[in-house]
Structures are given as C-alpha cells and as structure tokens.
GUSE-290682 format. One record per residue (C-alpha): residue in one letter; chain; x, y, z. Coordinates in steps of 0.001 Angstrom, whole numbers, plus 500000, padded with zeros to 6 digits. Each point is the difference from the previous one (the first is absolute). Layout:
A,A,X,Y,Z;
...
//
This chain:
X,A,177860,631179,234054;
X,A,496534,499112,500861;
X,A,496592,501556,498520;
X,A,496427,499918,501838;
X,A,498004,498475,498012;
X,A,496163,498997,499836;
X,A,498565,497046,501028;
X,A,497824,498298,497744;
X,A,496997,500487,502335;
X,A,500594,504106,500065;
X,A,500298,500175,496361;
X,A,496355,497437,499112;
X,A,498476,502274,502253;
X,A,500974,503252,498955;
X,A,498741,498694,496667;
X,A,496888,498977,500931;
X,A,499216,503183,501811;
X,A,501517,502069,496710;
X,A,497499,497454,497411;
X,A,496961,500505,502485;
X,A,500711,503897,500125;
X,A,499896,500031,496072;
X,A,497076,497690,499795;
X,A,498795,502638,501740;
X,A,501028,503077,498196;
X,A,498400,497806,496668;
X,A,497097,499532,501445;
X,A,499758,504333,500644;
X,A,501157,500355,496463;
X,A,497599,497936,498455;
X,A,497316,501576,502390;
X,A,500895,503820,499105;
X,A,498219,500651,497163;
X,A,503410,501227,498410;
X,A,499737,501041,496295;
X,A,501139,496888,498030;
X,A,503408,501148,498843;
X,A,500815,500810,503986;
X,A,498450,496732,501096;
X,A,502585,498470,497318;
X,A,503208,501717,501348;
X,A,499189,499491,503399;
X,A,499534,496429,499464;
X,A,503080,499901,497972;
X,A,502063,501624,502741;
X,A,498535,497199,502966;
X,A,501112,497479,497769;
X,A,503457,501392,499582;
X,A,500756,500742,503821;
X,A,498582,496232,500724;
X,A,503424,498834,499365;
X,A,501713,502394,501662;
X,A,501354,500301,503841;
X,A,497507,501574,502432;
X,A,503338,501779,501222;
X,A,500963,501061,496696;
X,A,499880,503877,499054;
X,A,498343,498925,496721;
X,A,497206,498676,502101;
X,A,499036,502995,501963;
X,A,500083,501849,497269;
X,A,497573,497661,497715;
X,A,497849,499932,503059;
X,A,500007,503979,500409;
X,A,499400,500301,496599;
X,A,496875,497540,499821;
X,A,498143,501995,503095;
X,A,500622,503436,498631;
X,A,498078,498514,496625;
X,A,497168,498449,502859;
X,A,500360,503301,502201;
X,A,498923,502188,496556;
X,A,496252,500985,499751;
X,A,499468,498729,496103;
X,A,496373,499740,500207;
X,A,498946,502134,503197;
X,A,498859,503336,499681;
X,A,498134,503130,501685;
X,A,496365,500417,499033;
X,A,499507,503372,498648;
X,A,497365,502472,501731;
X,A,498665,501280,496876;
X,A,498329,503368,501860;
X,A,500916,503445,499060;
X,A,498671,502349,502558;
X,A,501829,497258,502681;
X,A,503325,500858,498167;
X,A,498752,503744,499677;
X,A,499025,500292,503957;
X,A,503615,498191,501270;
X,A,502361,502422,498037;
X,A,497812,502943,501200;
X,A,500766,498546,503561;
X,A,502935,499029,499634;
X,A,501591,503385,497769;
X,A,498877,503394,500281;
X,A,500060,502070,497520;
X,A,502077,498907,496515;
X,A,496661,500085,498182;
X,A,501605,499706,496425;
X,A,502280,497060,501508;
X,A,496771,498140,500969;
X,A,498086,501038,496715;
X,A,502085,498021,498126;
X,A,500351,496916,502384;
X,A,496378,499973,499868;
X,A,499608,500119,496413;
X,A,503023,496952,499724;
X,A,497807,497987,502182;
X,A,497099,500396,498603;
X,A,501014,498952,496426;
X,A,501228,496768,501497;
X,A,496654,499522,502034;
X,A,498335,500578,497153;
X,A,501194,497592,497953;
X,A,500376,497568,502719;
X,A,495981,500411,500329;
X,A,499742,499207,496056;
X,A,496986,497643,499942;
X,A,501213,496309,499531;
X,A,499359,498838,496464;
X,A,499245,495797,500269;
X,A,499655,498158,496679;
X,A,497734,496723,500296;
X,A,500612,497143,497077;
X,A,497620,496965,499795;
X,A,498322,499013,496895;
X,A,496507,499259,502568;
X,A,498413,503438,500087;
X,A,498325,499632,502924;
X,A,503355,499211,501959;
X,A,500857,503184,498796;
X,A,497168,502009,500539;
X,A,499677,498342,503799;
X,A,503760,501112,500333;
X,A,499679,503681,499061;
X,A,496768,500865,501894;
X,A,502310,498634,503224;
X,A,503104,501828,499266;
X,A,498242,503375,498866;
X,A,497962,499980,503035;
X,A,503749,499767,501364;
X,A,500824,503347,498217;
X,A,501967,498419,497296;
X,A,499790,500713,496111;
X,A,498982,497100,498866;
X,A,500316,498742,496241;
X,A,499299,496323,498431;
X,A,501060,497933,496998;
X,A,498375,496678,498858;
X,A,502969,499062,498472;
X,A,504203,500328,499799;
X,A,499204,501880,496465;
X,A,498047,502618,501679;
X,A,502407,500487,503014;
X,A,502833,499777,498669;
X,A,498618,503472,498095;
X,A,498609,501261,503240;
X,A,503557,499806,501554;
X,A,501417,501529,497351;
X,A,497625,502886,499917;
X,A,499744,500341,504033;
X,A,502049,500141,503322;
X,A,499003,497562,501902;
X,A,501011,498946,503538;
X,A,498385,496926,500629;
X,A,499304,497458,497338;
X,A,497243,497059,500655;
X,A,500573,496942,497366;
X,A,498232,496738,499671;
X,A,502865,497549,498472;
X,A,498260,497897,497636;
X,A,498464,502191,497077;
X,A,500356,499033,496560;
X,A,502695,502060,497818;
X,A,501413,501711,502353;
X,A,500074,498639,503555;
X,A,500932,501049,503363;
X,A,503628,499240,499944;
X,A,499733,502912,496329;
X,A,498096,502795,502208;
X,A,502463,499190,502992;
X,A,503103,500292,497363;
X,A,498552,503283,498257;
X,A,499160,501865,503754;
X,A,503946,499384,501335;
X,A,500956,501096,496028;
X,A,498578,503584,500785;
X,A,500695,500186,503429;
X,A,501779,497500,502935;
X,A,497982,501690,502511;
X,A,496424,498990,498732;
X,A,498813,497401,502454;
X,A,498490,496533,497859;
X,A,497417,497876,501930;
X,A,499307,497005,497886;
X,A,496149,497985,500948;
X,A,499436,496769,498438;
X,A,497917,496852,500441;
X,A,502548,497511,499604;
X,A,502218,500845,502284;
X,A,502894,497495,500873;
X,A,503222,500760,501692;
X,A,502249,499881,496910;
X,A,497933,502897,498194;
X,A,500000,502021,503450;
X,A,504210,499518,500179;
X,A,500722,500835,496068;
X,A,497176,502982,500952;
X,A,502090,501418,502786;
X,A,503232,499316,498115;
X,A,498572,502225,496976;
X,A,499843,503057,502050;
X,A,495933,499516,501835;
X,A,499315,501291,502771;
X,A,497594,497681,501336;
X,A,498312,496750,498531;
X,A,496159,499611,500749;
X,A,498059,496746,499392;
X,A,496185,500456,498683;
X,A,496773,500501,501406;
X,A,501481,502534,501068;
X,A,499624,501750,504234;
X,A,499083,503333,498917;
X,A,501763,501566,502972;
X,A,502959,498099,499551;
X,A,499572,501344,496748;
X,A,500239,504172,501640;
X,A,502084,498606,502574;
X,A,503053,498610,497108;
X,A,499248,503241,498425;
X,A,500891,502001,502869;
X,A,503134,498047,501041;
X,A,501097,500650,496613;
X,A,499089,503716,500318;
X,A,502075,500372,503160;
X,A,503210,500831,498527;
X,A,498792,503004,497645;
X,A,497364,501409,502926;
X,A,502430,500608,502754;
X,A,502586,501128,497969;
X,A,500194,503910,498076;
X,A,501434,500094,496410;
X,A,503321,500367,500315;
X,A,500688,502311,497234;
X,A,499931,504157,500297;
X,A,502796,501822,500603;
X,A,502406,499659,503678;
X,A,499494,503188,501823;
X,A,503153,501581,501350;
X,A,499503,502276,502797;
X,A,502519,503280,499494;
X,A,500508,502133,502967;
X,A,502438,501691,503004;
X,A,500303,497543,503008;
X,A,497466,499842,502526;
X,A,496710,500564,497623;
X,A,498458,496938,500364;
X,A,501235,498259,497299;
X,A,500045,496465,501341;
X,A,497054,500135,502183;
X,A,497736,500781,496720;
X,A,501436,496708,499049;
X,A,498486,498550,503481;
X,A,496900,501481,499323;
X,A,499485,498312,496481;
X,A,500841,496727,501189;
X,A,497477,500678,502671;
X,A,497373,501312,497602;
X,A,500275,496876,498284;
X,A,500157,497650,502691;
X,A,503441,498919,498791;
X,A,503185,499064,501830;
X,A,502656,503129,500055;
X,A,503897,498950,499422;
X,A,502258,502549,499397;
X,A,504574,499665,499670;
X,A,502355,502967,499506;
X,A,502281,500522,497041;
X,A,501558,502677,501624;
X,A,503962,498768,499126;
X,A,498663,496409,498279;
X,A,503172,499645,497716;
X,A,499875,496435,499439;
X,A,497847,498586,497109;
X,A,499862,496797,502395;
X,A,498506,502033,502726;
X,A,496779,500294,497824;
X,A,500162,496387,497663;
X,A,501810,497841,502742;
X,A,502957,498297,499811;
X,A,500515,496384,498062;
X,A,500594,497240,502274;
X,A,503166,499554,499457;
X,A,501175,502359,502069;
X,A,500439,498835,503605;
X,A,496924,501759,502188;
X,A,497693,500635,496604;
X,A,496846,501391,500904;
X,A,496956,501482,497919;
X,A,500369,503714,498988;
X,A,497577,502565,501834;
X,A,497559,500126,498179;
X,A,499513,495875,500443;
X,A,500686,500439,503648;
X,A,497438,502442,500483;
X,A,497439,498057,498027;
X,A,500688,496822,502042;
X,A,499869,501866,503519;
X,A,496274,502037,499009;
X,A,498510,496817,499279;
X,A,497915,500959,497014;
X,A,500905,500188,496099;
X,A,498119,503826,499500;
X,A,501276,502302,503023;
X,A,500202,503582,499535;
X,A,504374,500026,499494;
X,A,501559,503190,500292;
X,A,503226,501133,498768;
X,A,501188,502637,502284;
X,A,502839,502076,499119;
X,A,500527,499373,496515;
X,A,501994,502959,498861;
X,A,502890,498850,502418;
X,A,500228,496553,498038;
X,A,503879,499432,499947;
X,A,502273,498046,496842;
X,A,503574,498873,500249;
X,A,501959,497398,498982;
X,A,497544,497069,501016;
X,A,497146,501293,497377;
X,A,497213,502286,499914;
X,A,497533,499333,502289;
X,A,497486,502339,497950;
X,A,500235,497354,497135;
X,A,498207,497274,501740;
X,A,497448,502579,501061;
X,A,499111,500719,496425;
X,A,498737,496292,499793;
X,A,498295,499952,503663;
X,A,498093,503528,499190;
X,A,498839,498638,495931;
X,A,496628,498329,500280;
X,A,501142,498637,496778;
X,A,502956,498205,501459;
X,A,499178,499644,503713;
X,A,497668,496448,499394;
X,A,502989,498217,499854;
X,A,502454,501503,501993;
X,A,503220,497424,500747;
X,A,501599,500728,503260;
X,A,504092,498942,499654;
X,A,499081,497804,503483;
X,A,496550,498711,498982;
X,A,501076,499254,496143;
X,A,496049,499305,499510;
X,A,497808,503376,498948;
X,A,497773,501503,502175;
X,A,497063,502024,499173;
X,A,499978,503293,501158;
X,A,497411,501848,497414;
X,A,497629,500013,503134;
X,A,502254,501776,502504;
X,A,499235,503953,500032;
X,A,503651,501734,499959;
X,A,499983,503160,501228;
X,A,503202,502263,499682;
X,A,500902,502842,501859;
X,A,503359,503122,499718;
X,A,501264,503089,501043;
X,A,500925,500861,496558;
X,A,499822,498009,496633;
X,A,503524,501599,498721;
X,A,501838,497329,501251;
X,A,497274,496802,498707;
X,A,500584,498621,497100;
X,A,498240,501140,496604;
X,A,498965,496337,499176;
X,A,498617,499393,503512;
X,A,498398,503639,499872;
X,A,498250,499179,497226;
X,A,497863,497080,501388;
X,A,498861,502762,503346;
X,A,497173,502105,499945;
X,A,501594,502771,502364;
X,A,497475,501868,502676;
X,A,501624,502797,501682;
X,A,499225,500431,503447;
X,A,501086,503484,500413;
X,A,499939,500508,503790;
X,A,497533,501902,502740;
X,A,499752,503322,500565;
X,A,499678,501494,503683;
X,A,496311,500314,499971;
X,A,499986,496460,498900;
X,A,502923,498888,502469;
X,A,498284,501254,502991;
X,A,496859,498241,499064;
X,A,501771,496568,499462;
X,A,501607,500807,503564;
X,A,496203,500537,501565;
X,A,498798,497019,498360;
X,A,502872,497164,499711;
X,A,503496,501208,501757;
X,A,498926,501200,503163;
X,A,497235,497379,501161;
X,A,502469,497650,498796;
X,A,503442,501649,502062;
X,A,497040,499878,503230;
X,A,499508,496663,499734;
X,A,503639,499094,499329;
X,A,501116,501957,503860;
X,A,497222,498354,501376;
X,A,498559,503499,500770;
X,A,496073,498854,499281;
X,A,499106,500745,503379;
X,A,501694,503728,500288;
X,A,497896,502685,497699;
X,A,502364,500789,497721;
X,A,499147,502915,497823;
X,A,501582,501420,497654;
X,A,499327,503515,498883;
X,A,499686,501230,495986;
X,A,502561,502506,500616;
X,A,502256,497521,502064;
X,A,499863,497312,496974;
X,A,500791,503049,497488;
X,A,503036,501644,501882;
X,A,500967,496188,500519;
X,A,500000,499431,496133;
X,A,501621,503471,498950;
X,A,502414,499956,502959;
X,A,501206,496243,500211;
X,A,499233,498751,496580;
X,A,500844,500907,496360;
X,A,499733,496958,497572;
X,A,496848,499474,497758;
X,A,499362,496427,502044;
X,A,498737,499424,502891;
X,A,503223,497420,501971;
X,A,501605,503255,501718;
X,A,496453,501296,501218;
X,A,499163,496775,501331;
X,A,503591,499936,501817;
X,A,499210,502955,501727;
X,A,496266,499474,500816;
X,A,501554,496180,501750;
X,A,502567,502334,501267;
X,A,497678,502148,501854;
X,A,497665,496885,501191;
X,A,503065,498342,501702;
X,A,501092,503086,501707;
X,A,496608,500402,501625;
X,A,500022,496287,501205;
X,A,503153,500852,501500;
X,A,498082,503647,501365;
X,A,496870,497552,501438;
X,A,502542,497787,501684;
X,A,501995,501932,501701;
X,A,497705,503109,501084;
X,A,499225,500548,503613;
X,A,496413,500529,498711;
X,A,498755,496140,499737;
X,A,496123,501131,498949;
X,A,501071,501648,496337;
X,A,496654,499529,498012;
X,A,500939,502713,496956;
X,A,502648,500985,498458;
X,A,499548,502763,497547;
X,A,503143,500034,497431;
X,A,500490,503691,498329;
X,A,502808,502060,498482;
X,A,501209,500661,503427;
X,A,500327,496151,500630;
X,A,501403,498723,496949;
X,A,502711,502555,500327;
X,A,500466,498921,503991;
X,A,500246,496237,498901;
X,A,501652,500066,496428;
X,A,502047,503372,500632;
X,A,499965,503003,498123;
X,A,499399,499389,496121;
X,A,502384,498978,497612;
X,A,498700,501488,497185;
X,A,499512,503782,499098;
X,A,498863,501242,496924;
X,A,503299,500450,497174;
X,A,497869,502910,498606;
X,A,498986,502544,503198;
X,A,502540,499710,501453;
X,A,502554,501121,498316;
X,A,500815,503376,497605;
X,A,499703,500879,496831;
X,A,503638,500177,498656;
X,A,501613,500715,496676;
X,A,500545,497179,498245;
X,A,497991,497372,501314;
X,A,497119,498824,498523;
X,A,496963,497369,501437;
X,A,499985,497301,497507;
X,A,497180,496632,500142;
X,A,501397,496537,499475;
X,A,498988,497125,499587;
X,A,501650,496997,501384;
X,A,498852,495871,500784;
X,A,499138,500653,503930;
X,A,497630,503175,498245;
X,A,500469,503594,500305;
X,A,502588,502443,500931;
X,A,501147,503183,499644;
X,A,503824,501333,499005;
X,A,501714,503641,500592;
X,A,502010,500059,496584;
X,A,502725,502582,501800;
X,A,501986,502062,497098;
X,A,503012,502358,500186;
X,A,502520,502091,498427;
X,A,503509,500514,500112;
X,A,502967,501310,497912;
X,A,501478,497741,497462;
X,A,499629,499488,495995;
X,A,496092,498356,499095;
X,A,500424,497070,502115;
X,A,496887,498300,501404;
X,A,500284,497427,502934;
X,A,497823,498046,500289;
X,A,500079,497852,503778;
X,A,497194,497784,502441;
X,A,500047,496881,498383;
X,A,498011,500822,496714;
X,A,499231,497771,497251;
X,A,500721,500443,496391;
X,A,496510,501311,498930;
X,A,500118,502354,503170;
X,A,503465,501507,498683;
X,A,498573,500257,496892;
X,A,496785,502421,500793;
X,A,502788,501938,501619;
X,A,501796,500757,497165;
X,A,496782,500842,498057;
X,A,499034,502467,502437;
X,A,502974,501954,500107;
X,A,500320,499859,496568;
X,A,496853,501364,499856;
X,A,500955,502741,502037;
X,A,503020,500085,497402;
X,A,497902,501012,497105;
X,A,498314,502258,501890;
X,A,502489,501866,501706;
X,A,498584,503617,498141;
X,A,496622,499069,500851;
X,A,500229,499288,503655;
X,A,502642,503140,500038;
X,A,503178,497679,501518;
X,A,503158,502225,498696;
X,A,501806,498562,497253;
X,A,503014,499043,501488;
X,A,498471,497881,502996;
X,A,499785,496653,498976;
X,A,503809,500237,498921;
X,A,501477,501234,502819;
X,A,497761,498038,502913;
X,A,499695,496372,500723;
X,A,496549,498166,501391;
X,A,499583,497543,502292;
X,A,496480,497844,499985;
X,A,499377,497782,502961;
X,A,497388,498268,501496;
X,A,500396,499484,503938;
X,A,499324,495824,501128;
X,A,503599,499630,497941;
X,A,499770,496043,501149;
X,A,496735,499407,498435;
X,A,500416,500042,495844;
X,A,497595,501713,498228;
X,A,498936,499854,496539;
X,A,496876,500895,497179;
X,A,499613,502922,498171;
X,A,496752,501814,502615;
X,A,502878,501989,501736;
X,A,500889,502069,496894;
X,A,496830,502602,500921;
X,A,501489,500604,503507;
X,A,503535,500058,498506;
X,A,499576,502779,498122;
X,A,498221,501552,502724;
X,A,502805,500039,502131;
X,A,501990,500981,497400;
X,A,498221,503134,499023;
X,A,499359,500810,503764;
X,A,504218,500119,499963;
X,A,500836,502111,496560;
X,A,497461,502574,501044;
X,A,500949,499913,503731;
X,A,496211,499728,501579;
X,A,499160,497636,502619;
X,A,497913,497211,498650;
X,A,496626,498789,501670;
X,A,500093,497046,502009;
X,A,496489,499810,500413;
X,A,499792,499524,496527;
X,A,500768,496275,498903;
X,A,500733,498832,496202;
X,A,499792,497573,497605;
X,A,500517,499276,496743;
X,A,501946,499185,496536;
X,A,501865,502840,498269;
X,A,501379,500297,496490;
X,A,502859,502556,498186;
X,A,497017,502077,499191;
X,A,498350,500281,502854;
X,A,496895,497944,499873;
X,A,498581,497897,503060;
X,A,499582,496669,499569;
X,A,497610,497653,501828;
X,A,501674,497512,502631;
X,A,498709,496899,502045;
X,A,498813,499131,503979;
X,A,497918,503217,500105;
X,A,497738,498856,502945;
X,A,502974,499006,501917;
X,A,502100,503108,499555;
X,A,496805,502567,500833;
X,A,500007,497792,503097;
X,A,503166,500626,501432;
X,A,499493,503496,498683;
X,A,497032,500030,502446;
X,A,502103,498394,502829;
X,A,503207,502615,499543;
X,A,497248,503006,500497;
X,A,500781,500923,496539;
X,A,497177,502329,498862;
X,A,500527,500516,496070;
X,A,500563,497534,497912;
X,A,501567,500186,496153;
X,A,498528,497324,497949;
X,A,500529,499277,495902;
X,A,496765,501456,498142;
X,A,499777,496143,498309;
X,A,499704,498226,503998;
X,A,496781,501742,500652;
X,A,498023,496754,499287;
X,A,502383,498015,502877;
X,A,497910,502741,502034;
X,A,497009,497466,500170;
X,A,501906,497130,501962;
X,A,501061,502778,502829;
X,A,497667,499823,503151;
X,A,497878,503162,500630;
X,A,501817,500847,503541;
X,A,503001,500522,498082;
X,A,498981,501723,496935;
X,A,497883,502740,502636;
X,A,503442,500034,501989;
X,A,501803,501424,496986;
X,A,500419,502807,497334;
X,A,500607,498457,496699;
X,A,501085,501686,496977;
X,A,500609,498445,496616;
X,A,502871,500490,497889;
X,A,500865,500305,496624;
X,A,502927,501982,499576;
X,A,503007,500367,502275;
X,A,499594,503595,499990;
X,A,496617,499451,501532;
X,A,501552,497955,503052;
X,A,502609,502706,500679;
X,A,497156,502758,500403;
X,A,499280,498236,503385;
X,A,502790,498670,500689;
X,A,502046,503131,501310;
//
C-alpha cells in the first residue's frame, strides 16, 4: 500500500505562508486597541495554533475565533445627538398619533440627555498655584467645573467629597503624590480619567503611569491646548455615550401598530445604529449566549452576532417578540436574558463562544409583545411596559393619507398617474376590507389596489390616462364586494343571545354568548372552548338567577326540570377572563323570561353571587370594536368610568354609555 505524501518543499512552504499569516494576525492584535484581558487571550490562542497544522480543524477554528474577537467593536461607538425637539420632530413624522406612547419615549430620552449634558467636573492638583489657576481659567472657558488642590491632602478630600470626571495631577508633591491622587480617583470610580503633568518626565515614570491606570502622561511647561485637547480625548467616551441606566421599555400591543418602527425612530432620533433579532420560538439558551467551542461549528450567540455585524458597541437593540420566547430541554433561553437586560450584570457579559466579557451597559435594549402572560415574571420585572393600544378609523385613514398611500404610489410606480383617493373610498376600504387594530391588512389592500391599477394603465386602450379618481365604487370594482359587515345591524335581536366586549392580544372584539333551554334535571352545559374563569362567571350568574327565582318571577319548579346550555360561537378559538359574566347573565335572563335581547346593546363586565358589577380591563380597546360592530349602547362597570379618559373623542361621541353598578341595572336595558 502506498500513501501520498508531502514533499519537504510543500510542507516549508506551507509553513512559512501559515508563520507570515500569524505574524500578521499579531501584528492586528497588538494594533486593535483590544481591552488587555482580550489582547491576552488572543495572544494566547496565536501562540497555541502556531504549532498546529494549517489543515488541521483546530486551526480554523483558533483562527475563526481570533477574528471574531478583532471583528468586535470594543472601543467604537455612535456619538449621541443630544437634541430633543430632533427626537420630538422624527417620531411625529415618522408615527401619527400614539401621543401617550411618545410622551413617555420623550420623557426616557430626555432623562438620559440630561444627564449626559451634566457639566464635566475636572479636578486640577499641583502644589504651584499659578499652574493651577492658568489651568482652570482654560478649562472653564471650556465649560468645565473646574476645582484645584495644592496638595494630595486636599484632593484626596475633594475626591471624596465630589464626582469628578477628569482628574489633572502633577506627580511629585510632597505627602501625597501623584501616583496617591491617581490610586484614590480609580478607588471611587474606574471610569474617572487621571492625567498625570510633571517636570521630570522620563520614560520609566510615563510606563509605571500608564500601568497604574492614567490616561495620559504629560511632560511640563505644559502646551495649553494639548492640555484641552488630552482633556477632550479623555472626555470622548462619556460625551457620545447616554447613561445606560433607566428602565428597558417594552412596547405592548396587537400586530401591525408600529411597534418596531418606534424602535427605528429612536435609534434615528439619536443618531444611533438600529439592530433588531426575533425571539419568536428562541428555545435554545445557546441561541442567545453562544455555544462553547467545543462543539464542532461554535459560533457567538445573537446578541454577539448582532453586535459584531452593526459595527458599534451602543446601537439601539431590539428584542422583538418576546412573549413567544420558547424553553425545552436545552435550557431557558429567558435566563440568559435576565443577565443581558440587568445594567448591573450586562458590563461583563461572557458569551459561551467569546469566553472574554463584553460590555453591553451602553447598548439601549428595547423589548417588544403581544401579550406579557406568557414572559417571564423575572424578565417582566426589569421592562417598563408602554401599551400601544392601536388606531382608530379616524386615525387609520389619516395614517393612509399621509404614509400608506404615497408610499403603495410609489411602490407601483404610479407617480406619474393622479391617483386620488377619496375620504369615503379610504373609509369603506377600512370598514369593508379591514378589521384589526394595526395597520398590515390596510396596507395589503391599499398595495392591492395600486397594483391592480398598474395592471388597469397597462392594458387600457386609453394610453393618455392622466387621473384616476379611486371611490367606493372603485375599491369595490378592484377588491370585490366587502368582506366585512357589521356583527351588530345586521342581524336580530333573539332570545338568548347577548352582545358581550372582549378583550383579547390582537385588541378588541365582540362575542354573542347564545343560551338555551331544554328538558332535563338542572344541568348546565357549558360548550365553545371556554376557560376555567369563563365557566366560572357562568355558574355565578345562574346561580344568581337561582336565588332569585321569586324575584325575577321564574316558577319554582324550572330550574329542576330544564337543562341550559351556554355557548359562545368561534368554538376553535378558547376564551377565558371573568368580563363575559355581565353578558352571561344577560343572555341568560333574556332566555328564563323569554324576551329577545338587544344586540345593539354590547356588555362588559365582572359579576358576583350578589349581583354587583365589577370593573374589568382593555376598556379603550373593547369600546373600539364596539364602535366598529355598530353597537350603539354600551354597559360599562360604574368603577371603569376613569378608563373613559384614554378613549378617543370620535368614539366616545359614537356611543351611548351607561354605567353600572348593579346587575339589575344592566338588565333594565338589556331586554
């Protein structure tokens, strides 16, 4: 048997390419301005793959591993634009409407602006007065704070007493010299910036300076520009950069209401870069913290990867879709997220690929859900939630004026054709072709209608077509007739069905809560997929109704001799919470006295054995899709009325809404 093997030549030259590649690769490493620690791995990991084969898999992978530490931004970052009314005037253009939503972002900037324009407090040591003196008339004129000591004593007290950011020492100073103040400073706090002066400057005292933790080592008389110049070098890191504590905002809404494009607009408004990855089924803990490299094909987790491919240590990062996190067998990838999302914990966080920390206290997370009954407690508690609680049609058919349709023109290269769209054409489009909260299906069908007039232009005998005017007549010619029709007018009032309001992730619906009768022996059925809470209010109305029986004059021997049978139609969707119970025992008292119940009368609320009303949750959203249904009277809990204040005005003029106490109340309008 024979084997191919090398000749000598092949193999001295494949080495000398491999040493001159890694001479290389030293010479990037020592060039990087890595953090020392990473500087000292990397080095240690060239030396280890030196003795290896360049066709070895252990090589590639100490090579991969060495330029995704090179490839990671540890010093670069994003200047901050520090301006308010910028940030203001871009979500304005960019969002319309969601004035609370924008409220708050504003108010969450401008804390970190705020402190981010915090006036610079320097510090100037030197035991010659007039050093000092000449130094703070340059660096106040600067717009610094300036302070001075004449000796170690003295500012050694002054950094005790103060927060400082820069700190200006001479090194020789009797008691307490340079080196002391230089100690004391990175005692209190790493991040205060030491420039040491001196007149006997020599290259061992500038080494053991640097080595102590200085930022810079200047040699007297001193440049007085090179002074402000040092100064602001030094400054650079804490000016572009915003605090990094405050709470992580967590944008809660349905789909489509411009949850992630407020995130767009914040990175905008501060000039940052925008990265954003999905948890939507993340079930892996290694998907997040990466995978050791061990494993054959290792790589960084997403959060690392997405740092490395933006560039910059501070983007704006959102989390998107974090209430459909996943956990199986492999861990739980919401435990590494608890670390990533703690400004406490997130200066050093270890990738399992990069085994070095990485800081990430500068990075602005920003989370966003559906729902936040299926995120963890722990990782609830470190989000400030905003509910975005979707647009109304008055604001919908603004949005599609000012955003969708100029946008869907431009997209079917129709900018030469006057396209207009008519008010009334834009609202039969939304109340006809549309029914979520967002705005995805009413930008389907406005692109939907764009296309089909490209195809119109193009193949009409008529080549000259200057306007084309788009109205109810010509949506319903393009799209077809509509696909919606209002739940409430058209249908009849019928005995035993109620109008109930729900609330539900994708926002508001409404529910016919059917009941019936039949013979049997006090059996109630309960059917359409209901939750445990659901079949609960249930029971408490009828045994309501129960107690009653004399009252409400339902003859003795009813309940004994009749079954009922609750359902709630959509039997494939489940349905839970206890705001049904108001409409349950609607329906119910619509059956046992036999009198067709209102459907233009839609319900909400809590009920107890006794009969009280109790106040329930996601008003706004459920007198919306009242408003939508062409419900006209709406039954709210007495204790809501305050939720009144977050409703629009359009919707509250569109409707008659009385306040409950009392279930007896309710039934007085119900029948």
């Amino acid at each position: 048997m024979f084997f191919n093997k090398k000749s000598k030549e092949e193999v001295e030259q494949q080495q000398e390419v491999s040493s001159s590649e890694l001479d290389e690769l030293k010479k990037k490493i020592l060039n990087a301005s890595l953090p020392d620690n990473v500087t000292k791995v990397a080095l240690k990991e060239l030396e280890k793959i030196k003795y290896i084969s360049t066709s070895s898999a252990e090589y590639t992978i100490g090579l991969n591993y060495i330029n995704c530490l090179l490839g990671l931004p540890w010093n670069e970052v994003t200047a901050d634009s520090l301006d308010l009314r910028r940030a203001k005037e871009i979500l304005d253009e960019d969002h319309y409407g969601l004035m609370e939503v924008k409220e708050r972002i504003l108010e969450f900037l401008a804390v970190r602006l705020l402190r981010a324009k915090k006036k610079i407090g320097v510090l100037v040591v030197d035991d010659e007065k007039l050093t000092c003196l000449n130094l703070q008339h340059v660096l106040e004129k600067d717009g610094y704070h300036v302070d001075y000591a004449l000796n170690g004593r003295d500012a050694l007290e002054l950094i005790e007493k103060n927060n400082y950011d820069i700190v200006i020492t001479d090194l020789k100073m009797r008691d307490i010299d340079g080196f002391g103040v230089l100690e004391a400073a990175k005692n209190k706090d790493t991040h205060i910036e030491v420039i040491i002066i001196t007149g006997y400057a020599t290259v061992s005292t500038a080494v053991s300076a640097l080595k102590k933790g200085s930022y810079h080592f200047l040699s007297k008389p001193l440049q007085l520009d090179e002074v402000r110049d040092t100064v602001r070098k030094a400054l650079n890191k804490r000016l572009v950069r915003l605090d990094p504590r405050g709470p992580i905002l967590c944008f809660l809404g349905p789909p489509g209401t411009g949850k992630t494009s407020l995130g767009v607009s914040i990175a905008r408004s501060l000039g940052r870069k925008f990265v954003r990855i999905s948890l939507a089924g993340v079930r892996d803990e290694a998907q997040i913290r990466g995978h050791r490299r061990s494993y054959v094909g290792a790589l960084p987790g997403r959060i690392i990867q997405e740092i490395k491919r933006c560039g910059s240590k501070n983007p704006v990062f959102m989390l998107d879709e974090m209430d459909k996190i996943g956990q199986d067998f492999k861990g739980d990838p919401a435990a590494p997220l608890l670390e990533v999302l703690d400004p406490e914990q997130n200066k050093h966080f270890v990738d399992h690929y990069l085994e070095v920390p990485f800081d990430l206290s500068k990075v602005m997370f920003i989370a966003t859900a559906n729902t936040l009954d299926t995120i963890p407690e722990p990782l609830l508690d470190r989000l400030e939630v905003l509910y975005l609680p979707g647009y109304t049609n008055a604001e919908k058919v603004q949005i599609a004026f000012k955003y969708l349709i100029p946008r869907a023109i431009k997209s079917a290269a129709l900018e030469e054709v006057k396209v207009n769209f008519t008010k009334e054409g834009v609202e039969h489009l939304i109340r006809g072709y549309t029914k979520e909260v967002g705005l995805r299906g009413l930008n389907r069908q406005v692109e939907a209608i764009c296309r089909k007039l490209a195809k119109e232009i193009l193949l009409s005998a008529d080549t000259n077509i200057q306007e084309i005017i788009v109205d109810v007549e010509k949506v319903e010619s393009l799209l077809g007739p509509p696909r919606y029709v209002s739940q409430v007018l058209d249908a009849k009032d019928r005995v035993g069905v109620s109008t109930a309001l729900a609330w539900t992730p994708t926002g508001g619906e409404i529910l016919f809560v059917e009941a019936t009768k039949m013979k049997g022996n006090n059996e109630l059925i309960l059917t359409g997929s209901l939750g445990d809470v659901l079949k609960e209010s249930a029971q408490a109305a009828l045994s309501y109704f129960k107690s009653k029986a004399e009252e409400f004059e339902i003859p003795e021997d009813f309940f004994s001799t009749h079954d009922i049978h609750i359902h709630v139609p959509a039997g494939a969707i489940p349905k839970d919470g206890p705001s049904a119970g108001l409409a349950i025992a609607a329906a119910l008292y619509s059956l046992l006295k036999e009198m067709p119940c209102k459907r233009e009368v839609g319900m909400t609320g809590e009920i107890t054995l006794t009969g009280r009303v109790l106040p329930i949750g996601g008003v706004r959203e459920k007198l919306m899709a009242a408003h939508l249904a062409g419900v006209k009277i709406v039954l709210l809990p007495e204790k809501n009325r305050p939720d009144l204040d977050k409703v629009p005005e359009d919707i509250k003029n569109s409707l008659r809404i009385i306040w409950i106490k009392d279930l007896k109340e309710a039934l007085e309008f119900v029948v």
